[in-house]
C-alpha positions in Angstrom: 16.9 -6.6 -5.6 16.7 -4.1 -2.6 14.6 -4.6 0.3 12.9 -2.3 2.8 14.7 -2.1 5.9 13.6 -4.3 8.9 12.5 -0.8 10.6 10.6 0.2 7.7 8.7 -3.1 7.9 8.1 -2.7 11.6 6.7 0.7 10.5 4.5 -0.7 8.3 3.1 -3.7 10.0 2.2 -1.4 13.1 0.3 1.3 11.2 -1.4 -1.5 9.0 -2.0 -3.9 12.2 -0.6 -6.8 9.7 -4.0 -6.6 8.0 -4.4 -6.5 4.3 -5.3 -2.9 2.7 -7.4 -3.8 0.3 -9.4 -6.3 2.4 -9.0 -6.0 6.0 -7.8 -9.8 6.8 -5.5 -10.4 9.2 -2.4 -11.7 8.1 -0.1 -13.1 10.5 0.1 -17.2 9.4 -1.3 -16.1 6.1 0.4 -16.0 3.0 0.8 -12.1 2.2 3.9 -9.6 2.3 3.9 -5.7 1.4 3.1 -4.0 -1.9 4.8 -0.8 -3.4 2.3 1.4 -4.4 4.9 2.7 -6.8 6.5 -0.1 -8.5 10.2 -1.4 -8.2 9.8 -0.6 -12.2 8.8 3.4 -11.7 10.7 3.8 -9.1 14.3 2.7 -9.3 15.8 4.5 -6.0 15.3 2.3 -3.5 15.5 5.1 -0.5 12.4 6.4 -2.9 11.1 3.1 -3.4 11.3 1.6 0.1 9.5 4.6 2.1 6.4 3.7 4.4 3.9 5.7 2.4 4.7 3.6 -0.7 4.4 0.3 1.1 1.5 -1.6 2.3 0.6 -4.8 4.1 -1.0 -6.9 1.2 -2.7 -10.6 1.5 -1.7 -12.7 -1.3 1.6 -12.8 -3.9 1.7 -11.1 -6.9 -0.5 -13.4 -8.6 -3.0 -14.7 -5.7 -5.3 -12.8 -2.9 -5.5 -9.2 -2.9 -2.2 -8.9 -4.3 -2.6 -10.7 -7.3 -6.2 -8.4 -7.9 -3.6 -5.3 -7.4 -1.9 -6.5 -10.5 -4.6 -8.0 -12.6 -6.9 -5.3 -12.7 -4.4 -2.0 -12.8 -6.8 0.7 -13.8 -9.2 0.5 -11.0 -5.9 0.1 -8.7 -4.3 3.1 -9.2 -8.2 4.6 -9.3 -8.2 3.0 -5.3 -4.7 4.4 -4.7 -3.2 1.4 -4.2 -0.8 1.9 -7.0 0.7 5.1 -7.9 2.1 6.3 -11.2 5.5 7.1 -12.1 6.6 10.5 -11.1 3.9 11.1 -8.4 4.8 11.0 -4.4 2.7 8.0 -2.8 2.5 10.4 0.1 0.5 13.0 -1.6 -1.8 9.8 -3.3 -5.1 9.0 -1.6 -5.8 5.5 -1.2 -8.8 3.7 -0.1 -8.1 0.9 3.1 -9.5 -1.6 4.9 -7.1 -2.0 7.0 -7.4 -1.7 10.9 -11.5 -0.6 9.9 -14.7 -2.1 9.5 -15.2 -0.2 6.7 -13.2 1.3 4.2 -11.4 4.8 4.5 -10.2 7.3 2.3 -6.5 8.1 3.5 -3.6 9.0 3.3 0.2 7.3 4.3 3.2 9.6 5.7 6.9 8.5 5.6 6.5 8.8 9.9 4.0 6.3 10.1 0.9 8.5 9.8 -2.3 8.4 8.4 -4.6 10.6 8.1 -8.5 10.6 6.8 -8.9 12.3 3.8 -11.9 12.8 1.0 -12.1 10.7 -1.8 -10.2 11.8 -5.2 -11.9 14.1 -7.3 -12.5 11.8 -10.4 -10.6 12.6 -13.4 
């Protein structure tokens, strides 16, 4: 299984501030890693799969913390952003943060590093 590169996750770690998206907790010494937006499963190119706007600094695994809320509850995830469905670019995908706020933001990731405020998602 492919990995993002060690720049990548530099990249990531200094826009997020190694907090968690979805909750804002600080992560260094904590268990926690990054999340694909767009899953390993949707996305089988990893130079697709591995880019900074699909990745984000996440508390938990899979199945614990925020990460393991990302997974159990799918619907209101991809509502928040925080995952993205097949065939869509995670760069052009809202998603709503905690991360480096006191409250949460609308936003949205560039492959640079970027992020930028945004209005919410029109609802479908």
């Amino acid at each position: 299984m492919s990995q993002p590169s060690a720049s990548v996750k530099r990249l990531v770690d200094e826009r997020d501030g190694r907090c968690c998206s979805v909750c804002g907790r600080y992560l260094p010494g904590s268990p926690g890693g990054r999340h694909h937006r767009q899953l390993r499963s949707q996305q089988p190119d990893p130079t697709l799969l591995h880019r900074p706007s699909n990745l984000i600094d996440i508390c938990g695994t899979g199945t614990t913390g925020c990460h393991g809320w990302v997974h159990a509850h799918p619907a209101e995830a991809y509502r928040l952003g925080l995952l993205v469905r097949m065939g869509r670019d995670p760069s052009e995908t809202p998603m709503l943060r905690y991360a480096r706020s006191d409250r949460p933001q609308w936003v949205m990731l560039n492959d640079n590093g970027d992020i930028t405020v945004t209005d919410p998602p029109e609802a479908a």
